[in-house]
Residue frames as a rotation matrix with the C-alpha (Angstrom) as fourth column:
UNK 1
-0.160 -0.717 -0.678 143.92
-0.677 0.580 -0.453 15.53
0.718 0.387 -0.578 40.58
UNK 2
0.858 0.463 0.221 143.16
-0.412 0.365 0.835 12.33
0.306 -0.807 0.505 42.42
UNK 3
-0.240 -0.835 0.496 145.79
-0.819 0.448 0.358 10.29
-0.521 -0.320 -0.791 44.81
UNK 4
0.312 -0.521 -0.795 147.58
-0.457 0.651 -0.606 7.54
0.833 0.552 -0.035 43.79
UNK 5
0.296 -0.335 0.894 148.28
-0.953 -0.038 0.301 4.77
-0.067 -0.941 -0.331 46.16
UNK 6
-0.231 -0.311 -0.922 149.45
-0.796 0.605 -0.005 1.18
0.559 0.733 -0.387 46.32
UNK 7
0.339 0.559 0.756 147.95
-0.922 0.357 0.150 -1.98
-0.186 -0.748 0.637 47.65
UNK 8
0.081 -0.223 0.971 148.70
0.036 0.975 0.221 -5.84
-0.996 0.018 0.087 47.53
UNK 9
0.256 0.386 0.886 147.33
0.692 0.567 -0.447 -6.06
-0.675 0.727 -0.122 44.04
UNK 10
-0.116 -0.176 0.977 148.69
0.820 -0.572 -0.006 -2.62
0.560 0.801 0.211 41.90
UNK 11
-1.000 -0.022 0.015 148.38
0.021 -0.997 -0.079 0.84
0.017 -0.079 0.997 41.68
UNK 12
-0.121 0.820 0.560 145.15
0.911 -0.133 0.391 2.28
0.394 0.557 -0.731 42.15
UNK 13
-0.363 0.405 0.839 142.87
-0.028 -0.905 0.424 5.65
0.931 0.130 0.340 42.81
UNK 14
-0.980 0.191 0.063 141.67
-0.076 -0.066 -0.995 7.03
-0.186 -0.979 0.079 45.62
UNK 15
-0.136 0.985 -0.106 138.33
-0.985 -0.146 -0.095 6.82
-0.110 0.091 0.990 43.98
UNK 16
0.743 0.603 0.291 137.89
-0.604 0.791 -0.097 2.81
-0.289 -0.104 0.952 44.18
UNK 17
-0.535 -0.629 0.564 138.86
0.160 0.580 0.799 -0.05
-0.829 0.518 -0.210 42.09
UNK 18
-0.336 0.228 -0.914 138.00
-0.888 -0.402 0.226 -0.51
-0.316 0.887 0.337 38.47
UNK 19
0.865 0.464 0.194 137.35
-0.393 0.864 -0.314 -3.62
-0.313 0.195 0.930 36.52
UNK 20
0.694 -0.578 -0.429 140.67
-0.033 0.570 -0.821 -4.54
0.720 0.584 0.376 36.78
UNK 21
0.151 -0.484 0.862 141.50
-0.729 -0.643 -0.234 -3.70
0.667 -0.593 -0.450 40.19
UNK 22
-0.893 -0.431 0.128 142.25
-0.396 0.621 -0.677 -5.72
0.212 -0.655 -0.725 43.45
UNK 23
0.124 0.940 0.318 138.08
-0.516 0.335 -0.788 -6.29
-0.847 -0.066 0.527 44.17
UNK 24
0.438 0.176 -0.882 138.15
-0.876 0.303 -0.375 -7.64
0.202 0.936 0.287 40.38
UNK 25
0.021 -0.335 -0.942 140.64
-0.776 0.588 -0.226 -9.73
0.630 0.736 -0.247 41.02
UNK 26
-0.797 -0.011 0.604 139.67
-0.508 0.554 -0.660 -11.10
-0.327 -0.833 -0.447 44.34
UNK 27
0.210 0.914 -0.348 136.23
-0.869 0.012 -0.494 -11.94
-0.447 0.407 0.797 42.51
UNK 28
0.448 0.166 -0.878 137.66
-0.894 0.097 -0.438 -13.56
0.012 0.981 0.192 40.00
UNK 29
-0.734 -0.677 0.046 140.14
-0.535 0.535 -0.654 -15.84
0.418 -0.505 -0.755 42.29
UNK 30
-0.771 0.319 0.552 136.80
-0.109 0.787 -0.607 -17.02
-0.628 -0.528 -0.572 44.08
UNK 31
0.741 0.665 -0.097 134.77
-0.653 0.678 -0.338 -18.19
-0.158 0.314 0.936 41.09
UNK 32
0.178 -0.364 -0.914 137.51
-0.755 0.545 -0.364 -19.54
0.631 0.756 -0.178 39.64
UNK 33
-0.864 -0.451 0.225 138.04
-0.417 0.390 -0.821 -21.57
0.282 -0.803 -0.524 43.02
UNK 34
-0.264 0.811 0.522 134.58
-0.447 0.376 -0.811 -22.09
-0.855 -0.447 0.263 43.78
UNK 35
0.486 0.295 -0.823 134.39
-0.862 0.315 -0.396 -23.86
0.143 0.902 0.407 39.95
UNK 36
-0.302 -0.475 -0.826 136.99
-0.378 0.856 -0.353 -26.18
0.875 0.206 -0.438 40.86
UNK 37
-0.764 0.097 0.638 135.58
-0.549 0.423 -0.721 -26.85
-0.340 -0.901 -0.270 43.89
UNK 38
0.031 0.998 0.060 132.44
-0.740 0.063 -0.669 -27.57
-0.671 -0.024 0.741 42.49
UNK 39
0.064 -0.394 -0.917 134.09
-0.936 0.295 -0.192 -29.55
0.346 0.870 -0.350 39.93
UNK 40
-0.455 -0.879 -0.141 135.67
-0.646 0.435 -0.627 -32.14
0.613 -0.194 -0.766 42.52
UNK 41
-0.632 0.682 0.368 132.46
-0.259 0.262 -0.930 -32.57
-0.731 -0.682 0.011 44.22
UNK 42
-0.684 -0.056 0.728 131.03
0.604 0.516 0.608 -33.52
-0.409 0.855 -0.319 40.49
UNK 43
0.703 0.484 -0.521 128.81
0.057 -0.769 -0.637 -30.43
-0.709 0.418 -0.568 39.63
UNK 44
0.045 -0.201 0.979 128.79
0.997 0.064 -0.033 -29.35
-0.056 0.978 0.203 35.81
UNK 45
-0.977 -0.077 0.200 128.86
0.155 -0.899 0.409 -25.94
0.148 0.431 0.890 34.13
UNK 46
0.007 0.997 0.071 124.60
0.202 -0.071 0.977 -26.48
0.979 0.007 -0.202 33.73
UNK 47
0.076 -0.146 -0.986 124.87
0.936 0.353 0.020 -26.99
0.345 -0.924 0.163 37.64
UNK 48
-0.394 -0.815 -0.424 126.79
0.878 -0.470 0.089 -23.95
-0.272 -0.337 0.901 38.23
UNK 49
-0.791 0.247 0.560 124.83
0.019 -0.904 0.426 -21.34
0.612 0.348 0.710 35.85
UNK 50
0.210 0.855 -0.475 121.68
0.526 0.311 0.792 -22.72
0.824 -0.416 -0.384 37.42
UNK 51
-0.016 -0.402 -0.915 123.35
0.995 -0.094 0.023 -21.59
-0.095 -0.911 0.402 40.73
UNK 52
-0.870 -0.491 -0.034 124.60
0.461 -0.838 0.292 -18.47
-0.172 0.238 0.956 39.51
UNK 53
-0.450 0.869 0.206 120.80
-0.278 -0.355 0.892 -17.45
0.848 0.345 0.401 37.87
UNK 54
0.360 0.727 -0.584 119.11
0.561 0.332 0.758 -18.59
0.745 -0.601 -0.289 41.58
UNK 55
-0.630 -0.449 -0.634 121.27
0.766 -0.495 -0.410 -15.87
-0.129 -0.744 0.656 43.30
UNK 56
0.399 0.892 0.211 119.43
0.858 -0.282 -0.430 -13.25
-0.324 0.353 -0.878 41.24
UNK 57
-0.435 -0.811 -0.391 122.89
0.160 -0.497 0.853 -11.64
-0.886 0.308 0.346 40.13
UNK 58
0.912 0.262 0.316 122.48
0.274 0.186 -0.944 -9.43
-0.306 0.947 0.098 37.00
């Protein structure tokens, strides 16, 4: 049986986060931030994948 504990962001496992966990949603808080940022400074979507595909993220 694994532990159960609580952090900022939910319940989770001692065995990590999931794909819905606090990592997930810290991720997800800085693209979505680093889009609008990129937005305000006038970079596109084309701009942005380009970026994304020159990290070498699969």
């Amino acid at each position: 049986m694994s532990q159960v504990w609580v952090s900022r962001c939910g319940i989770r496992t001692a065995t990590g986060d999931d794909k819905s966990g606090c990592a997930a949603r810290i991720a997800a808080h800085l693209l979505l931030m680093g889009v609008h940022r990129a937005r305000l400074l006038g970079y596109g979507r084309k701009d942005l994948v380009r970026l994304l595909d020159a990290t070498g993220i699969e």
